[in-house]
N, CA, C and O atoms as a MOPAC input file, in Angstrom:
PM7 MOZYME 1SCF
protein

 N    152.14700 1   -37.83700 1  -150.83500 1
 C    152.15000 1   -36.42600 1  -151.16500 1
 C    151.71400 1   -35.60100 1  -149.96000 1
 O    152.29000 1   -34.56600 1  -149.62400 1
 N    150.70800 1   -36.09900 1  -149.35700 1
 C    150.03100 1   -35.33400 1  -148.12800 1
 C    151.18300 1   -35.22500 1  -146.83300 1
 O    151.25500 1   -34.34200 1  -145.97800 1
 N    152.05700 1   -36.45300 1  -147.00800 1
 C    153.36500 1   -35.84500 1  -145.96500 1
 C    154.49300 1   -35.70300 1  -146.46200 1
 O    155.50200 1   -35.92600 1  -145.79300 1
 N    154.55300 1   -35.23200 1  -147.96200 1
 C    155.99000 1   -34.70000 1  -147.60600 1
 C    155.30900 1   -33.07800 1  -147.64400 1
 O    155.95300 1   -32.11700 1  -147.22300 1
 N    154.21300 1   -32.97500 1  -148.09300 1
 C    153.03700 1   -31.39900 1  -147.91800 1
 C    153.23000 1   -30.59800 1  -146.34000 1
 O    153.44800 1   -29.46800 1  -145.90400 1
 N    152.97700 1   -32.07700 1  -145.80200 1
 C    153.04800 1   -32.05600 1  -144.39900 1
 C    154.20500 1   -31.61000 1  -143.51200 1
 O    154.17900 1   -30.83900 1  -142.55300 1
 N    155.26700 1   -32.29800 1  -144.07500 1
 C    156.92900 1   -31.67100 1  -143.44600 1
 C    157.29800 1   -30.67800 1  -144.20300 1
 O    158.25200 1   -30.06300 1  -143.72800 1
 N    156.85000 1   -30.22300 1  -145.35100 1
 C    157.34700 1   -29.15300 1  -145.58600 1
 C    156.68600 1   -27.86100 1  -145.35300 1
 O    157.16100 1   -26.84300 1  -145.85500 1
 N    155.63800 1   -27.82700 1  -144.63600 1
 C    154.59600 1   -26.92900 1  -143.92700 1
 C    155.30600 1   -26.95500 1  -142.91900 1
 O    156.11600 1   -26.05700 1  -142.68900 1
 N    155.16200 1   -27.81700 1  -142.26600 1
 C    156.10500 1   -27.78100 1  -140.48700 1
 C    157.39900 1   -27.28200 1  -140.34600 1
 O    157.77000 1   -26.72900 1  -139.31000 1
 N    158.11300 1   -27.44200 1  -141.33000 1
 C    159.45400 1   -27.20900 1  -141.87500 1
 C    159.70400 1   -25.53700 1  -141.70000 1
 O    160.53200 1   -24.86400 1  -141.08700 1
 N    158.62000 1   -25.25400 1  -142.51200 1
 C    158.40200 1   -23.53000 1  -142.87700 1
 C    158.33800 1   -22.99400 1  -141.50300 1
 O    159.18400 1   -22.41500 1  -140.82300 1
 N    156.73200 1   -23.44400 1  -141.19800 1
 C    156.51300 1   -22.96500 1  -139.99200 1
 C    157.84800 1   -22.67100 1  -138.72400 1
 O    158.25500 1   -21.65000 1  -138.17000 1
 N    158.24800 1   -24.20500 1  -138.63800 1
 C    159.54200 1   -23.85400 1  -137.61200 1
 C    161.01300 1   -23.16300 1  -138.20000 1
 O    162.04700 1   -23.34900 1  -137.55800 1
 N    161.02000 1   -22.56400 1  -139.14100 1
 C    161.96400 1   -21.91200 1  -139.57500 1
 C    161.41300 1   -20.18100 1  -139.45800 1
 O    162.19600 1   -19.24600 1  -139.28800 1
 N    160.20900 1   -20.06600 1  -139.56500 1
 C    159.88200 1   -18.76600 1  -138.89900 1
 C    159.47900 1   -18.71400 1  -137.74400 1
 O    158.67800 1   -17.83300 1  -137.43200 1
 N    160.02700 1   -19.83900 1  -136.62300 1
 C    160.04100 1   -19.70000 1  -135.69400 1
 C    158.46900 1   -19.20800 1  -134.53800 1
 O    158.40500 1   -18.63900 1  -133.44800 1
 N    157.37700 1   -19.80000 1  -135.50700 1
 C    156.31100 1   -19.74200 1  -135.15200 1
 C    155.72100 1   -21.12100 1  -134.69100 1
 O    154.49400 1   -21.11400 1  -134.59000 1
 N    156.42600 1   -22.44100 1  -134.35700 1
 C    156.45300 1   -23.81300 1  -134.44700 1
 C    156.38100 1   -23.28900 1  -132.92000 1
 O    157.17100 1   -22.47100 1  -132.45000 1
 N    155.13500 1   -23.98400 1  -132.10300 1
 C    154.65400 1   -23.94700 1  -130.62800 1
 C    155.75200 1   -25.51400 1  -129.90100 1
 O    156.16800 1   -25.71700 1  -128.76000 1
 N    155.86700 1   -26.19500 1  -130.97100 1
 C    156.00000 1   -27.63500 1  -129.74700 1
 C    157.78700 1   -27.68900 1  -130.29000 1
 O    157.98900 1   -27.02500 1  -131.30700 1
 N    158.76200 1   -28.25200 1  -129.82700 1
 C    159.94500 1   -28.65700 1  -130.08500 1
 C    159.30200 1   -29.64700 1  -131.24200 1
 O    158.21900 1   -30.23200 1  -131.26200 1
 N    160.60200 1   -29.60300 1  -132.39000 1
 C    160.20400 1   -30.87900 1  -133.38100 1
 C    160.89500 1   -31.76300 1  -133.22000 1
 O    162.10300 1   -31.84100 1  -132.99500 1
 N    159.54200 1   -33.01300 1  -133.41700 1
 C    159.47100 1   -34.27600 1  -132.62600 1
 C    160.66500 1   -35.15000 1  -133.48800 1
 O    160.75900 1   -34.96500 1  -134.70100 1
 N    161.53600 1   -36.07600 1  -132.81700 1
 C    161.93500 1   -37.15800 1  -133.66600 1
 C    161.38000 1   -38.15500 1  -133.95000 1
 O    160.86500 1   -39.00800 1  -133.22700 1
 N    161.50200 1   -38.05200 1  -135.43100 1
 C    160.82700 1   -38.51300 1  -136.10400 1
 C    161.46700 1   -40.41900 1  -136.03700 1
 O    160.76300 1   -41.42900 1  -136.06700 1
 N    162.80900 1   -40.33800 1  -135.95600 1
 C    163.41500 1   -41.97400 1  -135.83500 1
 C    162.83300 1   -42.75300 1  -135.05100 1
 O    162.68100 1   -43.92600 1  -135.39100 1
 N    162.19800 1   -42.12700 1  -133.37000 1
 C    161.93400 1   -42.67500 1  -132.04100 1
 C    161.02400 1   -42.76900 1  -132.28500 1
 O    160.54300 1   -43.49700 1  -131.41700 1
 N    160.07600 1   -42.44300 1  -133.16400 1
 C    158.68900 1   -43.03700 1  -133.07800 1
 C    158.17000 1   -44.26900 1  -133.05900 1
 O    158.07500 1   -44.88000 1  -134.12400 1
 N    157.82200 1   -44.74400 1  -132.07700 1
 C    157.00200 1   -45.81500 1  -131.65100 1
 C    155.31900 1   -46.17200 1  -132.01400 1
 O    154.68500 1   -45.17800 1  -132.37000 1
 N    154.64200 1   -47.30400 1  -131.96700 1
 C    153.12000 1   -47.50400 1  -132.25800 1
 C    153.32900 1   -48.69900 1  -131.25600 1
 O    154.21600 1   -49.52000 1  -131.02200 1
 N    152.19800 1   -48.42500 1  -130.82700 1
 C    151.42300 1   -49.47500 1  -129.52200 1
 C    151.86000 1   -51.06300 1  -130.27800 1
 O    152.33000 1   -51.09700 1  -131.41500 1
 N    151.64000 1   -52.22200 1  -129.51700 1
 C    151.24300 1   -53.39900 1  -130.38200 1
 C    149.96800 1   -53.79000 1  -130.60300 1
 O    149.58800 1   -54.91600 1  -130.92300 1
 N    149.24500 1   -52.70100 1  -130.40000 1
 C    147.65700 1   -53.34600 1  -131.06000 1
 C    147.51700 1   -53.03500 1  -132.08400 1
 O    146.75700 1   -53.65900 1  -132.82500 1
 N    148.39400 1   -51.65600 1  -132.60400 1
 C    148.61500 1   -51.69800 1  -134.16200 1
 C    148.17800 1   -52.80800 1  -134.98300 1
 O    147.35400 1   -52.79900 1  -135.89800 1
 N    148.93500 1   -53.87500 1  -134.45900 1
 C    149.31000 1   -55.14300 1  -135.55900 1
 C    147.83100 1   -55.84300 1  -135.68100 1
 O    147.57000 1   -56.17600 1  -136.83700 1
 N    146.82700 1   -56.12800 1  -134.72900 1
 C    145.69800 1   -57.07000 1  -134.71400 1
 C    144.79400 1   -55.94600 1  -135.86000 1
 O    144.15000 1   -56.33400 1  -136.83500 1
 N    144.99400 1   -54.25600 1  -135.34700 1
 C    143.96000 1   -53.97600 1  -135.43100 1
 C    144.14800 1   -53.56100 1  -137.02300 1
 O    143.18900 1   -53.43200 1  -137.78500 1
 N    146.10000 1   -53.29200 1  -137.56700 1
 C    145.65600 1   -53.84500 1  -138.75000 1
 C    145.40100 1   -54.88000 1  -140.03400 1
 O    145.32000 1   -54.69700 1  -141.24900 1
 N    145.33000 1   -55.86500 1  -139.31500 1
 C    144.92400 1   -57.51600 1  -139.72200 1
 C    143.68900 1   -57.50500 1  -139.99500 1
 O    143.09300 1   -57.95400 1  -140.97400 1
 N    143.07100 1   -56.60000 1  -138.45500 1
 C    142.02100 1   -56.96700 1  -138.94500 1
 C    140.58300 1   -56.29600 1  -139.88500 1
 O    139.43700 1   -56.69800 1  -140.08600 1
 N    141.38000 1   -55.07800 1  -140.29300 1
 C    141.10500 1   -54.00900 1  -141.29000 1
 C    141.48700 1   -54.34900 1  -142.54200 1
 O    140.72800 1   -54.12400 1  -143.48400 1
 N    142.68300 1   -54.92200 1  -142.72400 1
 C    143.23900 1   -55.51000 1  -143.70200 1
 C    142.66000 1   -57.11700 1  -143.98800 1
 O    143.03600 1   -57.82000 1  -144.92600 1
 N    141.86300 1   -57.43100 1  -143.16000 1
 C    140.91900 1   -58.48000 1  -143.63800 1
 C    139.40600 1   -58.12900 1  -144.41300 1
 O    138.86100 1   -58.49000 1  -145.45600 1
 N    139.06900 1   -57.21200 1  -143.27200 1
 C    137.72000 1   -56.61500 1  -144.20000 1
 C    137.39000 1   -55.46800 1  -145.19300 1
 O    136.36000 1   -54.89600 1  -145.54900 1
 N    138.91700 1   -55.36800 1  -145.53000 1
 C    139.02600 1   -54.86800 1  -147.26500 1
 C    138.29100 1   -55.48300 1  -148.25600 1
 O    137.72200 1   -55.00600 1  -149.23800 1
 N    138.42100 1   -56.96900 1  -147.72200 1
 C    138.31800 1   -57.90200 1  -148.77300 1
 C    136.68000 1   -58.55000 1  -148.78800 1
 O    136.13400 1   -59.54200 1  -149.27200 1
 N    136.39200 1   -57.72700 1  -148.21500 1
 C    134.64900 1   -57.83500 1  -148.10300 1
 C    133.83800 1   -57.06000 1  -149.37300 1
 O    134.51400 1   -56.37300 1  -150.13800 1
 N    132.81300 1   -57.14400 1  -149.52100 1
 C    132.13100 1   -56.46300 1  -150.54100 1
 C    131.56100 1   -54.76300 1  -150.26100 1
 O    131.39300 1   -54.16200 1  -149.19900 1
 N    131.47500 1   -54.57300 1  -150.87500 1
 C    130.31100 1   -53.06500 1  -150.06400 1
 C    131.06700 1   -51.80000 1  -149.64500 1
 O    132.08300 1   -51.39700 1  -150.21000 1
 N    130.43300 1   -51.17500 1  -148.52800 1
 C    130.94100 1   -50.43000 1  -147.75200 1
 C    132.15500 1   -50.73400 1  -146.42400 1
 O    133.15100 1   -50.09200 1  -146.09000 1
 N    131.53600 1   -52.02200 1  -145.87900 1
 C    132.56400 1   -52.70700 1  -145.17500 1
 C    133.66700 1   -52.89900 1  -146.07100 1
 O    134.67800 1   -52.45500 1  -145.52800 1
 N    133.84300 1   -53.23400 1  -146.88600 1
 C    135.12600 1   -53.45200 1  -147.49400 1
 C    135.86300 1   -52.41400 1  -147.97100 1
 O    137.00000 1   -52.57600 1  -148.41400 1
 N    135.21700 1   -51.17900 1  -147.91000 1
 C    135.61900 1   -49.68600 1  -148.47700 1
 C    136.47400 1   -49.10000 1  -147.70400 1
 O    137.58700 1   -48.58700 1  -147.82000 1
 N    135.62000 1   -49.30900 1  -146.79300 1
 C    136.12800 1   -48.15600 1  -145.38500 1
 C    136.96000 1   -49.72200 1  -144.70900 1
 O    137.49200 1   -49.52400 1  -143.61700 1
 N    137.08300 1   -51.05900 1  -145.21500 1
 C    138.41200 1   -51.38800 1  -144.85100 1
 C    139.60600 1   -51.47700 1  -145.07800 1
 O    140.56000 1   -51.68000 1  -144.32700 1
 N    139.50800 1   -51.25800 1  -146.56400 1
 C    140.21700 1   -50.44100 1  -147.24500 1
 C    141.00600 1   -49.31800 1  -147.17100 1
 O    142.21400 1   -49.27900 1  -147.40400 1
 N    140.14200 1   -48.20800 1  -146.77100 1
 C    140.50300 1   -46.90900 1  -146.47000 1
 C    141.41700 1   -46.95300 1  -145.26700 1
 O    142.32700 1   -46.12500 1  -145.21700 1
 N    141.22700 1   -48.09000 1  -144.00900 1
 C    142.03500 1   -47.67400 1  -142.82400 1
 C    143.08500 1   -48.28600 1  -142.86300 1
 O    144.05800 1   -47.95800 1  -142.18500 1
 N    143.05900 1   -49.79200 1  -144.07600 1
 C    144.03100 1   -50.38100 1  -144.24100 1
 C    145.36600 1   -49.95100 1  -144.75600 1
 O    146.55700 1   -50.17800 1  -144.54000 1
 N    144.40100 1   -49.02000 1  -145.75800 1
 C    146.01000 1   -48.06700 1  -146.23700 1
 C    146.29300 1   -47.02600 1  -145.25100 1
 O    147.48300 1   -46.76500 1  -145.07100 1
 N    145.83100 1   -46.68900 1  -144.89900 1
 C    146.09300 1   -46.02000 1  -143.72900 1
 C    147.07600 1   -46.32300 1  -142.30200 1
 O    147.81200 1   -45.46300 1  -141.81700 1
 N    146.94800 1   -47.46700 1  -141.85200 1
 C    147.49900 1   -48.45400 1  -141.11400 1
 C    148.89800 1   -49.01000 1  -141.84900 1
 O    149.84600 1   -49.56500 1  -141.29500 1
 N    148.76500 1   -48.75200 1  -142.99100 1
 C    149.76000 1   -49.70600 1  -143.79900 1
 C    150.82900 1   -48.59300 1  -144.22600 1
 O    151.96200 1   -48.87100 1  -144.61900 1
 N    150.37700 1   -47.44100 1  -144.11100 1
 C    151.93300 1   -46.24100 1  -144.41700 1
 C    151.80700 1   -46.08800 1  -143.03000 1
 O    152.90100 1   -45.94100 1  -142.48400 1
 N    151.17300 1   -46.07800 1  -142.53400 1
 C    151.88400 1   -45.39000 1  -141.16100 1
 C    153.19600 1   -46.58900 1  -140.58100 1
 O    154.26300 1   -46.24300 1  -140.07500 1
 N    152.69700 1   -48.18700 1  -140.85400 1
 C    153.96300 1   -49.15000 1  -140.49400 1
 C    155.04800 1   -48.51500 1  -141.47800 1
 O    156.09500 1   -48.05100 1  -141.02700 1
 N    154.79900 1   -48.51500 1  -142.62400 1
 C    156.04700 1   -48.09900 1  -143.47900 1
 C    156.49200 1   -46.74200 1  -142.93400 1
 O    157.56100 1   -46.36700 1  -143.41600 1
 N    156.20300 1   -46.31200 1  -142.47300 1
 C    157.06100 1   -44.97500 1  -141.96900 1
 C    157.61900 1   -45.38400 1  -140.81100 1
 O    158.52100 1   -44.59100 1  -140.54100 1
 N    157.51700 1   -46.36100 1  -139.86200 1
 C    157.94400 1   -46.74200 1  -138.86700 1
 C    158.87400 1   -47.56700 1  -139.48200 1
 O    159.96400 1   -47.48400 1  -138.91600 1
 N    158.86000 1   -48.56600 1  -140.71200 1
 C    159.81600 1   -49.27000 1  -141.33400 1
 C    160.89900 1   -48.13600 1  -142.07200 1
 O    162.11100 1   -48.34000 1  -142.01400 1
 N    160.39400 1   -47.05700 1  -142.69300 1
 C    161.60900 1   -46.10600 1  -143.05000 1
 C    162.93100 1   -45.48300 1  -141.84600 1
 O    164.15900 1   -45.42100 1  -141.88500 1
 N    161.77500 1   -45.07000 1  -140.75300 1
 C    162.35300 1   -44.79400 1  -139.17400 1
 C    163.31700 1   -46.00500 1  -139.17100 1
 O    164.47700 1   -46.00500 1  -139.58500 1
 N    162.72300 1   -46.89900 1  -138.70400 1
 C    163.89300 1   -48.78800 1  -138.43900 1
 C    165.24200 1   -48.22300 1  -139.96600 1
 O    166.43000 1   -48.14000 1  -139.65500 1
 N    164.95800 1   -48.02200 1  -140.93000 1
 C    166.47800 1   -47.54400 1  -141.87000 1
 C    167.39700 1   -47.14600 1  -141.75100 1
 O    168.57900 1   -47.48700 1  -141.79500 1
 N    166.36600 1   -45.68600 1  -141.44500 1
 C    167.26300 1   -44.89700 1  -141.13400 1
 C    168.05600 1   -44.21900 1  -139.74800 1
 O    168.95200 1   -43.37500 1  -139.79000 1
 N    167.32200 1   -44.98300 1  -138.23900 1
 C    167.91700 1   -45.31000 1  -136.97700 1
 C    169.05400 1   -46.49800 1  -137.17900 1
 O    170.23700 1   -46.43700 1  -136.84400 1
 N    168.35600 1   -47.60700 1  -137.82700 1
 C    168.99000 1   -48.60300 1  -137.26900 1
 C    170.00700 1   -49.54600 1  -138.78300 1
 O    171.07300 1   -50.11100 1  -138.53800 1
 N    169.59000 1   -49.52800 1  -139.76100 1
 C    170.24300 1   -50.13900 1  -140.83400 1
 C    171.59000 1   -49.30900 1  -141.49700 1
 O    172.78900 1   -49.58000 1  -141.56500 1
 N    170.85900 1   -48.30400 1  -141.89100 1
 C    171.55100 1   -47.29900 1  -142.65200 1
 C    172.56500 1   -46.30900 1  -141.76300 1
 O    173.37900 1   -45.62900 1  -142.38700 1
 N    172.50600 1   -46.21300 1  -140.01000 1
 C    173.15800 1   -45.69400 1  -139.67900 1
 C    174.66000 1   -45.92000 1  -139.49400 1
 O    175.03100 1   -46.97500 1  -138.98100 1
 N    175.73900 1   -44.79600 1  -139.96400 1
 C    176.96700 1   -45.36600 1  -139.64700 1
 C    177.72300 1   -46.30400 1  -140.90200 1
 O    178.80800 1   -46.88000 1  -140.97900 1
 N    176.63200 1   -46.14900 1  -141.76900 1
 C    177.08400 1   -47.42500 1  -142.99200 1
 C    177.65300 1   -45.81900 1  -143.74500 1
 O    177.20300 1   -44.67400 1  -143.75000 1
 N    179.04500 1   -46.59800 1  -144.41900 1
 C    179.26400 1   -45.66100 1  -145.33500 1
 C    178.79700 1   -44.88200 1  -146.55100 1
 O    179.23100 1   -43.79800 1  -146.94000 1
 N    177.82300 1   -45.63600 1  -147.09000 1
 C    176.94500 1   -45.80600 1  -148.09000 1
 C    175.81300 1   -45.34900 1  -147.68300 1
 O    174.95200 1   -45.71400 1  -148.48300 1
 N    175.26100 1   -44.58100 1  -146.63400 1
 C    174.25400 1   -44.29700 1  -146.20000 1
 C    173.49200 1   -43.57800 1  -146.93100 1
 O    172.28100 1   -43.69900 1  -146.74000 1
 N    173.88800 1   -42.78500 1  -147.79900 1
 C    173.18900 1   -41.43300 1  -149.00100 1
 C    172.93200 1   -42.40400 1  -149.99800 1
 O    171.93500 1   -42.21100 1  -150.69400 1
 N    173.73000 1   -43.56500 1  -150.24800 1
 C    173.08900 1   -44.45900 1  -150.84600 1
 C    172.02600 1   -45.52400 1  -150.91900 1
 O    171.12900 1   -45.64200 1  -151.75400 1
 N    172.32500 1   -46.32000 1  -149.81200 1
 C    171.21900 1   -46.71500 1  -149.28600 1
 C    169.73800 1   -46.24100 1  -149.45700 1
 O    168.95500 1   -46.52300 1  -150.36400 1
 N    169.56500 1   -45.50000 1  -148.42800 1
 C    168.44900 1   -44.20100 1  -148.53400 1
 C    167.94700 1   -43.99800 1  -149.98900 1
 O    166.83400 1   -44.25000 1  -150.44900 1
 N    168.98600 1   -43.50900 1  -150.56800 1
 C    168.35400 1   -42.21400 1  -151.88700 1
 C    168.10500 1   -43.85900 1  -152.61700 1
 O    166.93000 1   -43.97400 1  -152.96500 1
 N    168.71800 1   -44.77600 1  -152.83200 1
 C    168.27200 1   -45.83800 1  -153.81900 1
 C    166.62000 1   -46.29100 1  -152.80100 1
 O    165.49100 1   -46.27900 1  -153.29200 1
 N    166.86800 1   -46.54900 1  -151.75000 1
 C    165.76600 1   -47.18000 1  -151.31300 1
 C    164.42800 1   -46.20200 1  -151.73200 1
 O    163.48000 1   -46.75300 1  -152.29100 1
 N    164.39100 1   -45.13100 1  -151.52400 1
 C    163.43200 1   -43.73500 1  -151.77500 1
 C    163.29100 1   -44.15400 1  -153.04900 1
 O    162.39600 1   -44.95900 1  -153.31100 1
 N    164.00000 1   -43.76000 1  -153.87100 1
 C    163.85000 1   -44.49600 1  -155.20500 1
 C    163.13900 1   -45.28500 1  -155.69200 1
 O    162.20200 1   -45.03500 1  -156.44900 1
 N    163.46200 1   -46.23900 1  -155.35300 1
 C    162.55300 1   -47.63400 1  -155.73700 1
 C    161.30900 1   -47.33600 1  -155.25900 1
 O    160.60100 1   -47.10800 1  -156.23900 1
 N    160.60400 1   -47.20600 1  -154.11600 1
 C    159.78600 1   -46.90500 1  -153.48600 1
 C    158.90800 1   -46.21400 1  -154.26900 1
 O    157.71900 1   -46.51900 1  -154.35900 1
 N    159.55800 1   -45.05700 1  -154.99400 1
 C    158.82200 1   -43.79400 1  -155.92900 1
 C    158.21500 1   -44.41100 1  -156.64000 1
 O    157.00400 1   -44.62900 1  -156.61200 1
 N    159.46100 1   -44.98100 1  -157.80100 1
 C    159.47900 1   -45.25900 1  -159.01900 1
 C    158.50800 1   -46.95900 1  -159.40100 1
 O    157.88300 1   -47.12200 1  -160.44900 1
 N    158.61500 1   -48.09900 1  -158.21000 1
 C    158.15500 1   -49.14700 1  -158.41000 1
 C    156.87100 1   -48.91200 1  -156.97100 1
 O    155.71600 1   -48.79400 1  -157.38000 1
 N    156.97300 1   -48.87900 1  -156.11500 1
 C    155.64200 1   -48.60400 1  -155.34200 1
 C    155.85700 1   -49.45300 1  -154.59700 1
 O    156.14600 1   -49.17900 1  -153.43200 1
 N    155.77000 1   -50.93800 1  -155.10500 1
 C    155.48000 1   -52.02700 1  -154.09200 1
 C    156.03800 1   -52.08500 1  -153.17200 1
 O    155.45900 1   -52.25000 1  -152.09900 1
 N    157.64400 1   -51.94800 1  -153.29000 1
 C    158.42000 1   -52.00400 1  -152.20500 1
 C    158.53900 1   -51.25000 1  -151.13000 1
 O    159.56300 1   -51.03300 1  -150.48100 1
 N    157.01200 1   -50.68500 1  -150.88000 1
 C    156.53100 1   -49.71200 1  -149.46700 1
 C    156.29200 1   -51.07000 1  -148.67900 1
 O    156.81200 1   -51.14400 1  -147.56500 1
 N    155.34400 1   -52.46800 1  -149.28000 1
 C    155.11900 1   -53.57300 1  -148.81000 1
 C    156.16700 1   -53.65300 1  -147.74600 1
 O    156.06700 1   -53.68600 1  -146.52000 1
 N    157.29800 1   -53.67900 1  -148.62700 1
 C    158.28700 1   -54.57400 1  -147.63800 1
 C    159.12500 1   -53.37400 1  -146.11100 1
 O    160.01800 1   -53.72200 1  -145.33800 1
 N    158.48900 1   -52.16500 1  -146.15900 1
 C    158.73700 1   -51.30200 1  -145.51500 1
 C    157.65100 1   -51.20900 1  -144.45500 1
 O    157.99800 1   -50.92800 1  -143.30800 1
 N    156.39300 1   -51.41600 1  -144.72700 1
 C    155.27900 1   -51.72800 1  -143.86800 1
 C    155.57900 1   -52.78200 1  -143.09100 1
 O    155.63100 1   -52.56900 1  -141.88000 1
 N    155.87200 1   -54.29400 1  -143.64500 1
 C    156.56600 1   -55.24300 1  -142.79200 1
 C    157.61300 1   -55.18900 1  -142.05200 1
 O    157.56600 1   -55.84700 1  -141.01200 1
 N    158.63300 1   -54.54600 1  -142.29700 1
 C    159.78000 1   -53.90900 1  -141.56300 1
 C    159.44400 1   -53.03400 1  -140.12100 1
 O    160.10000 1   -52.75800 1  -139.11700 1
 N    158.16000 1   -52.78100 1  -140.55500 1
 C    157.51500 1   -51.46900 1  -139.53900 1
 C    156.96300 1   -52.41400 1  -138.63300 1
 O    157.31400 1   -52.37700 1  -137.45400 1
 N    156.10800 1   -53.29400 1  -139.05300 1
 C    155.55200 1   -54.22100 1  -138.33300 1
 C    156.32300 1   -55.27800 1  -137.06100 1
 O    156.00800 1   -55.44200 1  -135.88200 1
 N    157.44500 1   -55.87400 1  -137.88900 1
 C    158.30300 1   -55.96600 1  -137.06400 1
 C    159.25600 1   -55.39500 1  -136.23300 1
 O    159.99900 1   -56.01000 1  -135.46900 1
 N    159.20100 1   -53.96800 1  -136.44300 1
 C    159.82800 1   -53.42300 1  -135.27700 1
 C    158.61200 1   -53.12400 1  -134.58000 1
 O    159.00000 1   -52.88000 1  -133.43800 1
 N    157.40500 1   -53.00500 1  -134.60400 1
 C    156.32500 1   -52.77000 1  -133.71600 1
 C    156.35400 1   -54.17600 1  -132.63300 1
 O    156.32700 1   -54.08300 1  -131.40500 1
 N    156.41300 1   -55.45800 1  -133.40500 1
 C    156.17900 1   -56.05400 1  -132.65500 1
 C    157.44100 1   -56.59800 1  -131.97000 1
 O    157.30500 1   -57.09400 1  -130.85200 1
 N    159.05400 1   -56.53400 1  -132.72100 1
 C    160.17500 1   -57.02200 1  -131.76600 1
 C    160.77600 1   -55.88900 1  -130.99800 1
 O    161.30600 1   -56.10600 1  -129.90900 1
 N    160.70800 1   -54.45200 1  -131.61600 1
 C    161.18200 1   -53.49800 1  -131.30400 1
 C    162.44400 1   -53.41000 1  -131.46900 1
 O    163.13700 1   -53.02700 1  -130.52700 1
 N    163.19600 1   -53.85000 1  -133.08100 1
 C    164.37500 1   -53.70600 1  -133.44500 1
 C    164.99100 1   -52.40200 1  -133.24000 1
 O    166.22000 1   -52.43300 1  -133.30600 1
 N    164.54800 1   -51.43900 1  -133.04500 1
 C    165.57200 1   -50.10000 1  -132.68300 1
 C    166.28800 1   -50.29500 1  -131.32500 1
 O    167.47600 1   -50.27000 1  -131.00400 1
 N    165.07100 1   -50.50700 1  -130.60300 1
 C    165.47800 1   -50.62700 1  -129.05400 1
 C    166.40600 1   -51.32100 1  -128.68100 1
 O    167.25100 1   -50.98000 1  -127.85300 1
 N    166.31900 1   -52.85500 1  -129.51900 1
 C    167.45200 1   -53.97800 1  -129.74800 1
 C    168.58600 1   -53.45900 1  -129.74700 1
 O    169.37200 1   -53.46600 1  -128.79900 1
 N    168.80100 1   -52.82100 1  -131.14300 1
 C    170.05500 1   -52.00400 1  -131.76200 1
 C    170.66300 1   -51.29000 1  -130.78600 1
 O    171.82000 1   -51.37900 1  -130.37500 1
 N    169.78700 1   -50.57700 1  -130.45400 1
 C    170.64900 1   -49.69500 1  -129.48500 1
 C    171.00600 1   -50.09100 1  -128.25700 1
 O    171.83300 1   -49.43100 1  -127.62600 1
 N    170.58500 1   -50.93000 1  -127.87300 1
 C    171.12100 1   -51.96900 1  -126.77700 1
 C    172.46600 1   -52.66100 1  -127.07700 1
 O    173.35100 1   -52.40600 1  -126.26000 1
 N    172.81500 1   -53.55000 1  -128.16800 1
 C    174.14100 1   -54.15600 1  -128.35000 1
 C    174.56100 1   -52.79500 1  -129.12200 1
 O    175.53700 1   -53.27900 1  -129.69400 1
 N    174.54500 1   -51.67300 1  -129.48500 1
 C    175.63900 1   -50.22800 1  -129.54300 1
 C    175.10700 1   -50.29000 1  -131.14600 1
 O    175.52000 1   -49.26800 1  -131.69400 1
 N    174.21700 1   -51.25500 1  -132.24300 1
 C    174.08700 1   -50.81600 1  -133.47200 1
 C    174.97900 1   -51.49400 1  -134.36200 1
 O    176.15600 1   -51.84900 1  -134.29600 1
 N    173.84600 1   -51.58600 1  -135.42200 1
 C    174.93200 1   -52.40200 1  -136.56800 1
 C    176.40800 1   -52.29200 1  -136.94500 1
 O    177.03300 1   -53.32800 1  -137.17000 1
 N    177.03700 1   -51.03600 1  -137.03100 1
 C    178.36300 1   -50.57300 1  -137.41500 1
 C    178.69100 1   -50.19400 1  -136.67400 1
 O    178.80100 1   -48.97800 1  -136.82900 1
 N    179.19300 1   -50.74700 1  -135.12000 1
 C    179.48200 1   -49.88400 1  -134.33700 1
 C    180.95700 1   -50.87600 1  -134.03900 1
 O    180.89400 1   -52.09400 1  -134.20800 1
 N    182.10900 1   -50.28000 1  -133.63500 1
 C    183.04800 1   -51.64700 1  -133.17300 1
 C    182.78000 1   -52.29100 1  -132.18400 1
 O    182.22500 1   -51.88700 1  -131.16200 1
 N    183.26100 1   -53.61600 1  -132.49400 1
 C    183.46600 1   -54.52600 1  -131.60700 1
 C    181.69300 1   -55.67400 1  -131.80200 1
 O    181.41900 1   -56.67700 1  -131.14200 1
 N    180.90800 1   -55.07400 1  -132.81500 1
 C    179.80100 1   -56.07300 1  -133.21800 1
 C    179.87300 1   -56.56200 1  -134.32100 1
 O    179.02000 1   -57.36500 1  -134.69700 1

């Protein structure tokens, strides 16, 4: 809720033309690879008792949409582009996501692995899934 709050504030803003920075693409976004240790290892001390486990908690989810937004980015750069079905794709995947939740999991992992293989970069190197001649 806090980001689609978020893009649709920014949204406004740069439509009255009061937006200071060019808006960023959002597909190219990249995360370091320490991402991945540092959230292993937040996502380990969730599972602690107390306060340590609270506030590992807290960064874990934290750590854990931000991969899934990097796994939505990997979709919609690199899966969904060029596919005919693309409004489909998408709007079903969003969907599920809403309606069942879990399957952010498998969007966080998606994120993860493009953090750590850098499947966009891939893609766009051999020209992309639907492109001729791949």
């Amino acid at each position: 809720t806090t980001l689609i709050d978020f893009y649709l504030a920014a949204r406004i803003v740069r439509a009255s033309g009061r937006l200071p920075r060019p808006w960023p693409n959002l597909a190219a976004t990249k995360l370091p690879r320490l991402v991945l240790p540092v959230t292993a290892l937040v996502l380990a001390l969730s599972f602690l008792p107390g306060w340590i486990g609270f506030a590992g908690t807290v960064f874990a989810a934290s750590f854990l949409v931000i991969l899934a937004l990097i796994g939505f980015a990997v979709m919609h750069s690199v899966i969904a582009k060029g596919s005919a079905g693309r409004g489909f794709i998408l709007g079903g995947l969003y969907a599920t996501v809403l309606i069942l939740g879990w399957p952010i999991v498998g969007m966080a992992l998606l994120g993860a692995a493009d953090t750590a293989l850098d499947i966009r970069a891939r893609a766009k190197k051999r020209g992309g899934p639907n492109q001729p001649g791949t």
